[in-house]
N, C-alpha and C positions, 0 to 999 in steps of 0.2 A: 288525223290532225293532232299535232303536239298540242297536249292541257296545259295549259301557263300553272296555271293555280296546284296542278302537280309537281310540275319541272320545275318553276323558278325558286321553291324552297329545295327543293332538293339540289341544286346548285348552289345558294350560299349556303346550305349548311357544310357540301363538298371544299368549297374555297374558303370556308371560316375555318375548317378542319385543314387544310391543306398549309392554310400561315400560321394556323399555331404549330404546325408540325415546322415548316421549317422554321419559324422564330426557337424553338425548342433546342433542335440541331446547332443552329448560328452562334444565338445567343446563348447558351444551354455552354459553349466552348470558352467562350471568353467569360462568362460568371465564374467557371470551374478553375479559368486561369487567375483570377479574383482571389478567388479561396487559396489556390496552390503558391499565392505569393508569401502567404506566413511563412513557408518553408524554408523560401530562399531568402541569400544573400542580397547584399544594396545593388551589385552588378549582374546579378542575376532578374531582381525586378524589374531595372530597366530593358533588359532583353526581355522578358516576357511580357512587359508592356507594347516594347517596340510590336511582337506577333500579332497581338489583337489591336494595336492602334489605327490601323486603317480600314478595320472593319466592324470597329465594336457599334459604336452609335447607328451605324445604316442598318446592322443586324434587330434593332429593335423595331425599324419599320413594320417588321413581319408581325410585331404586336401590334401595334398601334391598326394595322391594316386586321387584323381576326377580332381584336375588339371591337373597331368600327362596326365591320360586318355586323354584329353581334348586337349594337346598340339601331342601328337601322333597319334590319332584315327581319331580327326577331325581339322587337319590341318588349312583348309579353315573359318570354324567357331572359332575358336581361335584366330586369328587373326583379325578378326571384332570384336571380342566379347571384347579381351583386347586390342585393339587401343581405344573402344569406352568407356570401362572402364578403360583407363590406371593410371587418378588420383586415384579415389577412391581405385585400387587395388595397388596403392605404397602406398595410406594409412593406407589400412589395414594390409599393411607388416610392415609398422613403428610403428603401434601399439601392432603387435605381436611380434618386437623388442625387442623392448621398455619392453614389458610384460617379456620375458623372463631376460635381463637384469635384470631387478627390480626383480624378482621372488630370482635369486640367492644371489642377492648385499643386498639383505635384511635379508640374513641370516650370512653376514662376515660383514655388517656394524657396528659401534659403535651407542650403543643405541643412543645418540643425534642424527643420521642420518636416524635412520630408520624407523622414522616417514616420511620422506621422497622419501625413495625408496618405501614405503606402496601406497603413494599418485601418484606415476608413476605408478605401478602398474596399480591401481584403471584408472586411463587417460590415460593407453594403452590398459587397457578391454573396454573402453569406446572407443574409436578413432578406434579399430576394429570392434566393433559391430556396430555404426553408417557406416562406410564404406560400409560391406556387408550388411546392410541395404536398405543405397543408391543404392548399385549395385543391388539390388533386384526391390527396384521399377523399376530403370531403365530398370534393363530385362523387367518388366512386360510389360511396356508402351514402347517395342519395340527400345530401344535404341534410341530414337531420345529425341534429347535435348534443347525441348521447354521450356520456364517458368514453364506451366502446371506439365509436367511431371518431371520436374528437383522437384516442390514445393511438389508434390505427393511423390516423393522417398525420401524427406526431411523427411517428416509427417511418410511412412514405416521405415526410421532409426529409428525414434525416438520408434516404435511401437516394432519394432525386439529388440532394445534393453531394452524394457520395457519385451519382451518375453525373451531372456536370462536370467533376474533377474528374472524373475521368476521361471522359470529353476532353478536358481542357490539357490532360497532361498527351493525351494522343495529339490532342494539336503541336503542343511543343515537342514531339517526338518528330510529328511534320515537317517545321517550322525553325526548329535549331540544331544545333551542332555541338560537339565537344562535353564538358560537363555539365552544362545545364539539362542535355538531349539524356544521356543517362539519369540524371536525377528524374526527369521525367516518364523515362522509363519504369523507376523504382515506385514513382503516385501512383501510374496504373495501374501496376500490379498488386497494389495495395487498395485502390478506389474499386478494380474491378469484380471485387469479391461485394460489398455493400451494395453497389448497383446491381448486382445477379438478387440481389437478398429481397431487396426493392421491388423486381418485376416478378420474381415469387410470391411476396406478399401479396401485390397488386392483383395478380393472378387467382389466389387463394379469396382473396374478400369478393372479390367484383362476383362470381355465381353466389358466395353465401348474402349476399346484400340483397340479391335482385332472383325470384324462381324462375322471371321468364329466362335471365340470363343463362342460371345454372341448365334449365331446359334447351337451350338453343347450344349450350357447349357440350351438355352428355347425351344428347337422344341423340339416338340413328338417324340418317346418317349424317346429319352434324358435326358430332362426333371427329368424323373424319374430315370435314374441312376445316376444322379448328387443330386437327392435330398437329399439319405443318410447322405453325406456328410455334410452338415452344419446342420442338424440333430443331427448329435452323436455328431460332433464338439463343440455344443452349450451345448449337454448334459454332457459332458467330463471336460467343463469348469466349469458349473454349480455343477458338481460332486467334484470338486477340490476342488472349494470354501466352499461348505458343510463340507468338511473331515478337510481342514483349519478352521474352525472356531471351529471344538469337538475336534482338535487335542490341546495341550495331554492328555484332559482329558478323554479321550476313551485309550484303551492302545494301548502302544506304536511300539506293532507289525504290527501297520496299518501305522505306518509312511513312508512308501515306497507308500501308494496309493495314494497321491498327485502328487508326482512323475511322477507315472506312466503314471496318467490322464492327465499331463501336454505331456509328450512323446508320448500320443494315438494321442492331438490336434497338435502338428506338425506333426504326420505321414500322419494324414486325411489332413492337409494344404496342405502340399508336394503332396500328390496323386492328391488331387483335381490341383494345377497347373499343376501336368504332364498330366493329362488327359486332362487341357487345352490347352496345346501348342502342343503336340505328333500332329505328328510325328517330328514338328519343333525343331530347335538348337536355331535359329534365331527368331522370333515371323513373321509368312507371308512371312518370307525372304530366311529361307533355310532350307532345310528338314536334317534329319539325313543322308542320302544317299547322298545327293548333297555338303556335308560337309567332308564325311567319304574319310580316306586317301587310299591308293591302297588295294586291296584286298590281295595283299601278304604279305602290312607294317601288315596289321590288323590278319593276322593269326600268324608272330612273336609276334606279341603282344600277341595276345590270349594263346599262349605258357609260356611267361612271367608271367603274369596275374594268369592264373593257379598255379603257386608257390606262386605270392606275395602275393595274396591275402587270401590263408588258413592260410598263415603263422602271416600277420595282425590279423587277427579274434582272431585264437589260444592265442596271447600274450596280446589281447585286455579282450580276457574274463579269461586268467590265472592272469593275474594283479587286476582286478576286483573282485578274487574269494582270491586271496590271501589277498586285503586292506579289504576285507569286514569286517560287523558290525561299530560300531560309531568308528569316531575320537578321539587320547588322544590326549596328552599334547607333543604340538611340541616340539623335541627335536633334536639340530644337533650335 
């Protein structure tokens, strides 16, 4: 007979891991197209607005849906988790402010002003993705806020947000054509070295932070099912960079494989941290079970859950399927 009081933490902790992962992916492309707008030209922004405009706001559902989880399922770990990150995550809301703000005032502004709401933008995609950067190393190295580990989540902001631009300039390699599609070419291959730098580091601290960690990556035979992983990861990377440098002179129905290769190296990142901390919320400090709220909150949830969440997907990938092929000429 299924144990509720086993399974049903182990299921939101699988679905609160499963929407940060895709909010990460989604959103993670349009922050990085944020950042890559400093780059460009005034007719170049509005094209890279136009690629994420139909998808940028629904993409942050997937947070809003992992926090939820996060504040109902596991009561006990939420409340350590955001005392211990309460700056960095009022930061990261002032920059997704900030971002939406500027996303609409740049299209009612008068042309002298709207080189200005372009550049709010650009410094609210940036001031979010450093945020959840920080709040990353921090999870890693266990919440606690030494020099060491504060300088560590310094170094991962800067890594995550070299990985969203990359993200975001494979989107525009997706998603446009002609000279904007090569400038974006040119981000990646330039983004995609600091985001390599990034999951190395991430790599490197998470076993020195944690002995059970370091013990479940080097003992026998562990070992070997951790190995795949920075394996294909390296491969994937390495893959990207190859298909960015023939891209568009190979045609241009391959332009989605950069993409992709970039969306395979977060999945394997993501797997590889969850299989380092599992069963933990907390790193060494609190299991999914010693976090999880009463057995009866988590069955109304599970009831709830079961609606919202086909209904996210469904309109996630109906919207997807209606913008697809390239970007035109923004128009309001």
């Amino acid at each position: 007979m299924l144990d509720l009081n086993m399974f049903l933490p182990l299921l939101f902790l699988g679905l609160m891991g499963l929407a940060m992962l895709i909010y990460v992916i989604l959103d993670g492309y349009d922050l990085g197209v944020g950042v890559l707008m400093h780059w460009a030209s005034p007719e170049e922004k509005d094209r890279m607005i136009a690629a994420i405009g139909p998808f940028w706001d629904a993409n942050e559902t997937w947070l809003v849906l992992g926090v939820g989880i996060l504040l109902v399922a596991f009561p006990m770990a939420q409340g350590a988790i955001l005392t211990a990150l309460y700056l960095p995550v009022a930061l990261m809301l002032a920059g997704l402010i900030l971002r939406g703000v500027a996303f609409d005032f740049r299209a009612k502004a008068h042309a002298d002003h709207k080189a200005r709401w372009d550049r709010l933008f650009t410094l609210g995609s940036l001031i979010a993705g450093l945020a959840q950067g920080f709040m990353l190393g921090m999870y890693v190295t266990g919440l606690d806020y030494t020099p060491h580990a504060m300088a560590f989540a310094a170094v991962v902001a800067v890594c995550l947000v070299a990985g969203y631009a990359l993200l975001g300039a494979c989107w525009l390699v997706l998603k446009t054509e002609g000279g904007l599609q090569r400038k974006a070419i040119q981000w990646g291959k330039r983004c995609l070295k600091w985001a390599g730098l990034g999951i190395a580091l991430i790599s490197i601290a998470t076993p020195w932070a944690s002995e059970r960690v370091a013990s479940r990556w080097f003992n026998m035979p562990e070992f070997f099912l951790m190995l795949p992983i920075p394996v294909m990861t390296a491969a994937l990377l390495v893959g990207a960079y190859q298909l960015l440098k023939r891209l568009p002179r190979v045609n241009d129905r391959w332009s989605w494989a950069p993409f992709a290769c970039v969306v395979g190296v977060f999945v394997l990142a993501f797997h590889g941290l969850a299989y380092s901390v599992f069963p933990y919320l907390i790193m060494d400090r609190m299991t999914a079970w010693q976090g999880a709220a009463s057995i009866e909150s988590l069955k109304i949830l599970a009831v709830g859950t079961l609606i919202v969440l086909p209904a996210i997907l469904c309109y996630t990938a109906y919207s997807y399927y209606v913008f697809r092929g390239k970007a035109r000429d923004l128009v309001y």
